[in-house]
N, C-alpha and C positions, 0 to 999 in steps of 0.2 A: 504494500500500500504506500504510495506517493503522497505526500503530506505537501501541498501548496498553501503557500502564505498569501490569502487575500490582498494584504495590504501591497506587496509588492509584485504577486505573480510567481516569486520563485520556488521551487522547490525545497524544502528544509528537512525532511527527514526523509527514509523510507524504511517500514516495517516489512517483517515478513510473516506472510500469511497464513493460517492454519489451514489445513487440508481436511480432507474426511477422515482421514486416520484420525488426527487429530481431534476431529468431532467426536468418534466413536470414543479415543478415550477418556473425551470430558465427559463423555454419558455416562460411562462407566464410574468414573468418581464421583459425579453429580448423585448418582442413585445410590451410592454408599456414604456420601455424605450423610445424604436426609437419614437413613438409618439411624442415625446417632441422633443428629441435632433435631430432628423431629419428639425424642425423648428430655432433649433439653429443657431445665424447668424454665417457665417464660421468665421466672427474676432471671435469672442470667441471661437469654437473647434482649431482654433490656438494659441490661449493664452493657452489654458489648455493645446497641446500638449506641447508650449515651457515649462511649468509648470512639467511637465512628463520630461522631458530635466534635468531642473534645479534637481529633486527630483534622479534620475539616478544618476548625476555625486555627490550629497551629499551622499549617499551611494554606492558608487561602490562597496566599499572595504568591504562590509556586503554580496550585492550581490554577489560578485567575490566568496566570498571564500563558499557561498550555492553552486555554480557552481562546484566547486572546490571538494566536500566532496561530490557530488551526483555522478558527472560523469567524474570527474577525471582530469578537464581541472589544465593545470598546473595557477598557480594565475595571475602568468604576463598576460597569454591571455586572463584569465579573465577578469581579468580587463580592459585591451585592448578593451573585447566584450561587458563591459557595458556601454566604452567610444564610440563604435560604435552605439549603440543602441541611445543615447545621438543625436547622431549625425545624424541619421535619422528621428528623432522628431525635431531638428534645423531644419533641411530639409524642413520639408513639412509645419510645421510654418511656414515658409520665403516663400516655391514657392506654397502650396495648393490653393489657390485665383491667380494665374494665372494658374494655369493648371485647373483647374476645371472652370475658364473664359468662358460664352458662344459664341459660334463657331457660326458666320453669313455668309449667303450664299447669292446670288445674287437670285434676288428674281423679278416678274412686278413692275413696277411702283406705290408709291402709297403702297405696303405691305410690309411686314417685315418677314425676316426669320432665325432661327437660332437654334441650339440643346442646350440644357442644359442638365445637368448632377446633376439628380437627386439620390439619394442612393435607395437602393433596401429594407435595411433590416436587418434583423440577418443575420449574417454570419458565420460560424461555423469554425473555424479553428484546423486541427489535426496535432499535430507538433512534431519533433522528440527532440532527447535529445542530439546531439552532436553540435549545438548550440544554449542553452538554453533558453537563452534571445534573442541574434540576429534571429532568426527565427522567433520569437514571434512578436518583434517590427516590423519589416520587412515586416509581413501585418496588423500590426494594429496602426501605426502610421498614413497611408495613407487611409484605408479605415474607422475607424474612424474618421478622419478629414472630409472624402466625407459625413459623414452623417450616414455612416451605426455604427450600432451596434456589438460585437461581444460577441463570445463563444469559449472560449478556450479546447480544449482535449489535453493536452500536454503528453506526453510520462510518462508513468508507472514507471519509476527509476529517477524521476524529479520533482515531486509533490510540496516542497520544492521552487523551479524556479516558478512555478507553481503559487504558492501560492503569492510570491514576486511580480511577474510582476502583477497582481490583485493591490497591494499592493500599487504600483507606481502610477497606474492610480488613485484610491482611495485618495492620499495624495495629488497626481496635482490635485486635486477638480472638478473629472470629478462627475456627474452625475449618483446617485447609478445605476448599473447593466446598463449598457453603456459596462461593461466589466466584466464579469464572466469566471472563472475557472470553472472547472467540471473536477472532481477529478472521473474520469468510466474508466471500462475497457473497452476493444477494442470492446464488442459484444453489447456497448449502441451506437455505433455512430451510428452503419447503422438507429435505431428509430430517433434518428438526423436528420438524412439525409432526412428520409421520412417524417418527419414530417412539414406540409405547412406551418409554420411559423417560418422555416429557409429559406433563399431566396438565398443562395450559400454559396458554401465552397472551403475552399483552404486544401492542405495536402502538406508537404515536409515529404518524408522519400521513401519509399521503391516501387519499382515497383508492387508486387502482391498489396500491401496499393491502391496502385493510380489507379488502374486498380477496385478493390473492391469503393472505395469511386466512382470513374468514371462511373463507371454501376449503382449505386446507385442515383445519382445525375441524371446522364442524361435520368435513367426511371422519372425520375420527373420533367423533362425538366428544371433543375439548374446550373447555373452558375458555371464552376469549373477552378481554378488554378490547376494546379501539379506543382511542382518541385519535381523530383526524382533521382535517381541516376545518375552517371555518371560516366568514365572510359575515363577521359580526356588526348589525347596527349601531350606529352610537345617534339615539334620537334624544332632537334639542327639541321642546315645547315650548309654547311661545311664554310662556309665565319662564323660562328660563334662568340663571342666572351664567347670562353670553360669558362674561370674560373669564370666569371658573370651565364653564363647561369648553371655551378655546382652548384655554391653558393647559386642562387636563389631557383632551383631546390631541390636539397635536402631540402630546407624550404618548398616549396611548396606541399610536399609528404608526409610533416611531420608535418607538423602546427595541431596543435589539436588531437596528435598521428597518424595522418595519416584518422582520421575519419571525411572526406566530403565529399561530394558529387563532389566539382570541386577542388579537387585534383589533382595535375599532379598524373598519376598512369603508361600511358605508355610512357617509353621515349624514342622515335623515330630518330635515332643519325644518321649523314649523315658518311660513313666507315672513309672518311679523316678524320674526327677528333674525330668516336668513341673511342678507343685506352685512349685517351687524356681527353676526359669527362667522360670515364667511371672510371680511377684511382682518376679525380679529384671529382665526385659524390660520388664516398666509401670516399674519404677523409674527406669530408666537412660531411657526416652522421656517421660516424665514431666519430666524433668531438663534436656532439650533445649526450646532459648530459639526462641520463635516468633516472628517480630518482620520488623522493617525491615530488608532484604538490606542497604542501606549499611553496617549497624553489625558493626563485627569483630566482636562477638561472638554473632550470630545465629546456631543452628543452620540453622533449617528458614525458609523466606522463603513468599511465597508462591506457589500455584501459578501456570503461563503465562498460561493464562486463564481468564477469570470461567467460561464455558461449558466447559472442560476440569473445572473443580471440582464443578462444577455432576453433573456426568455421573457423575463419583467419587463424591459424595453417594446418588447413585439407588443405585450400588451396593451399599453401604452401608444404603441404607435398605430396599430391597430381603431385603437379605440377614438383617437383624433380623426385618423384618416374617416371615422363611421359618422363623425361629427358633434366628438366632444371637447368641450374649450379646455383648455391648457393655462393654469391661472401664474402657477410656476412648477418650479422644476420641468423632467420630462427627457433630458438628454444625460447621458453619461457624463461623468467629468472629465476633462481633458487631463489627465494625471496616471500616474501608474496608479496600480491596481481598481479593483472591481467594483468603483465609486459610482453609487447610482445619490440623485438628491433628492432630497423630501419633496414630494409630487402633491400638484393638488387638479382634477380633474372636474369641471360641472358641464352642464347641462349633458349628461350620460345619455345617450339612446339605449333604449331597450336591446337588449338582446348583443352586444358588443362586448368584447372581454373583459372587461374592467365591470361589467353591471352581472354579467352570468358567472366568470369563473372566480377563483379567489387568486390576488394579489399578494404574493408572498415576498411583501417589500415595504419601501417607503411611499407609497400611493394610495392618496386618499381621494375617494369620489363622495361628492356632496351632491346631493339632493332638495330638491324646495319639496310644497309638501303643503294645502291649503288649510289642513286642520288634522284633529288627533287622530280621527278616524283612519286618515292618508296613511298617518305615518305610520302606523298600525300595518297596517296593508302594503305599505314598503320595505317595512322592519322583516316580515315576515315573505318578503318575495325574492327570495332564496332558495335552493337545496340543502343549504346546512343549516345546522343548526345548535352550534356553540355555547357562546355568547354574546349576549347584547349590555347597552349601558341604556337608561333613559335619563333624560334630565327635566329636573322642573323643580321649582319652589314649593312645590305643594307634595307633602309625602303621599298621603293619600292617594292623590291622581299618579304620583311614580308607580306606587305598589298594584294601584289597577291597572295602569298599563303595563306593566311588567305580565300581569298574570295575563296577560293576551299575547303575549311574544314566546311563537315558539322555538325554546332554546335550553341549553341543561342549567344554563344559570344569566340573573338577569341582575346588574344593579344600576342601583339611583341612586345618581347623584357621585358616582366615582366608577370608575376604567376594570373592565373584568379582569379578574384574577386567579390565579388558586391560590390556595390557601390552607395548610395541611387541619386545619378546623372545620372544614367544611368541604361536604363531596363536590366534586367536580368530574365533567363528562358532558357528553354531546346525544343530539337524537338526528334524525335522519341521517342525511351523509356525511354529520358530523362521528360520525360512530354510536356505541353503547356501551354501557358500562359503566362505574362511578369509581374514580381513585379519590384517595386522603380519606381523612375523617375518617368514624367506623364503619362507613359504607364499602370503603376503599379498603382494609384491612380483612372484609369478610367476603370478598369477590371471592378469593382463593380459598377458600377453605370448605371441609366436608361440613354441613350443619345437620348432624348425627344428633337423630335423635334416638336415648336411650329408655327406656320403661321400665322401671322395675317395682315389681309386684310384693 
């Protein structure tokens, strides 16, 4: 695997690959692992996670800047994402033995009844590279902790990340191969997949991904997470608060170059005060620093790779050519590496790439919109279905528009997030499934119910 550095285009590392020998014998200790660590008491996979904790926040600044030189995240966020990673192994340290608690049910006289929540297994996880670490931790803080074991496929331009987050686990004094990398291209998973001694998988990244791992999985009657793309509303009402709802917004579009899945991407403006958030959205993106991910003070870095921008462009140009205005950005930067600028797109035709597919960049398309009803009806004219934000002064009118958008999580009045407190996950061809919280820690696991008389 060839390691290119965004920022400049050149090559900086090369790893070498594992093969299917290779695969076979991570299965092999995969499945002797769980033997053991499936007996482990949960206080201990909690000690070793908060240990994972501890080993994360002593190197942020080693990990950050691996993040940083693979895929181009600027440092500050990286860092930012290796103090969230942190923070979701706090998490399930502190609440995994209540949520994983067995569930008692009314039962005759005289018997006893209740489900427990037993671990399945290996579990294969395929993960993308736009956040490196936090996608990784995100299911294997929680489904580690329940007992299962995992298997990492991380993303091809990430190896690096890859190899680190192995690393972590290793130092917190987990349990050899408790946690393996596998360093394969894309055409070893589906033998993954099929093979009976993986017992479920998760996959974030791409819809044709989730769909190929999904048919894979469910001919073998397995367990599967997706999280997949999304093309999330971020709707202003006209009771509004414009320069909070700019300010937030333009971060929300742009955070990570504009590369996540719950990104604001469409922004759905109520006519009274688009006018008013549209000058104040160019302004506040306008404002944000394009530059070298090294320098703390970069907003937006460049994207992962030259051919990822490249593709963002078409749509883009694409979409102009269809007859949508170009307010700013929209062209490459004349500079080495894979600088694309914070984009702002209005008057969208129907049915042109930027209004149908999803934008995995700094591109933002605005919307007018004559009342609540519209925006409603716009928020929701989509195939995915993520995340959205609404905004308005009035909690009330947030919380009922929210319960009309269909999506796996909605807020008002602040930019979608996860958040290991609270599940998160998608519906349509956004995927299925819920990670974090205890929703996310009981995907994986048997809920055995036992009876006794």
């Amino acid at each position: 695997m060839n390691v290119v550095n965004p920022t400049t285009g050149a090559q900086i590392e090369t790893y070498n690959e594992h093969d299917a020998d290779d695969v076979e014998a991570a299965l092999g200790r995969s499945v002797r692992a769980f033997e053991d660590w499936r007996t482990r008491p949960l206080r201990d996979r909690e000690r070793l996670l908060a240990n994972a904790a501890d080993v994360l926040r002593e190197n942020k600044r080693r990990y950050a800047e691996t993040m940083t030189r693979e895929m181009g995240k600027p440092i500050s966020q990286a860092v930012g994402e290796v103090e969230k990673c942190a923070w979701v192994c706090d998490h399930y340290a502190e609440h995994a033995g209540a949520y994983l608690e067995a569930d008692h049910h009314p039962s005759p006289p005289g018997s006893t009844v209740k489900t427990e929540h037993e671990p399945l297994g290996p579990v294969l996880a395929v993960m993308p590279w736009n956040f490196p670490f936090w996608q990784v931790f995100r299911f294997a803080a929680p489904y580690l902790t329940a007992g299962n074991v995992g298997i990492l496929k991380h993303a091809s331009n990430v190896p690096g990340c890859a190899l680190a987050i192995e690393e972590v686990f290793r130092e917190a004094g987990y349990p050899e191969d408790v946690f393996q990398t596998l360093l394969i291209p894309s055409d070893l998973v589906d033998d993954l997949l099929t093979d009976d001694r993986v017992r479920a998988a998760t996959l974030t990244g791409s819809g044709p991904a989730g769909r190929a791992v999904a048919a894979s999985a469910g001919d073998q009657l397995k367990k599967t997470v997706l999280e997949l793309g999304g093309s999330d509303p971020f709707v202003v009402l006209d009771d509004a608060d414009v320069a909070a709802a700019a300010e937030t917004g333009a971060w929300a579009r742009n955070l990570n170059g504009g590369q996540s899945c719950i990104a604001a991407k469409r922004f759905v403006v109520h006519t009274d005060v688009y006018d008013a958030f549209l000058d104040a959205l160019v302004d506040e993106i306008d404002g944000l620093v394009v530059g070298d991910p090294t320098d703390e003070a970069t907003d937006v870095g460049p994207q992962a790779r030259a051919d990822l921008m490249e593709s963002l462009h078409e749509q883009v140009t694409a979409s102009v050519d269809a007859g949508a205005t170009l307010v700013t950005g929209g062209e490459p930067l004349d500079r080495e590496g894979a600088f694309y600028p914070p984009t702002v797109l209005t008057d969208v035709p129907e049915g042109c790439p930027v209004d149908t597919e999803e934008t995995f960049g700094p591109v933002a398309t605005v919307y007018e919109v004559d009342d609540e009803e519209a925006a409603i009806e716009t928020a929701n004219d989509t195939d995915f279905g993520l995340g959205a934000s609404v905004w308005t002064e009035d909690r009330d009118r947030g919380e009922r528009v929210a319960s009309r958008i269909d999506a796996g999580c909605v807020y008002v009045n602040q930019l979608v997030k996860s958040d290991p407190r609270v599940p998160f996950g998608g519906v349509r061809d956004s995927g299925y499934g819920r990670e974090l919280s205890e929703a996310g820690i009981k995907e994986f696991v048997n809920r055995k119910t036992v009876w006794v008389e």
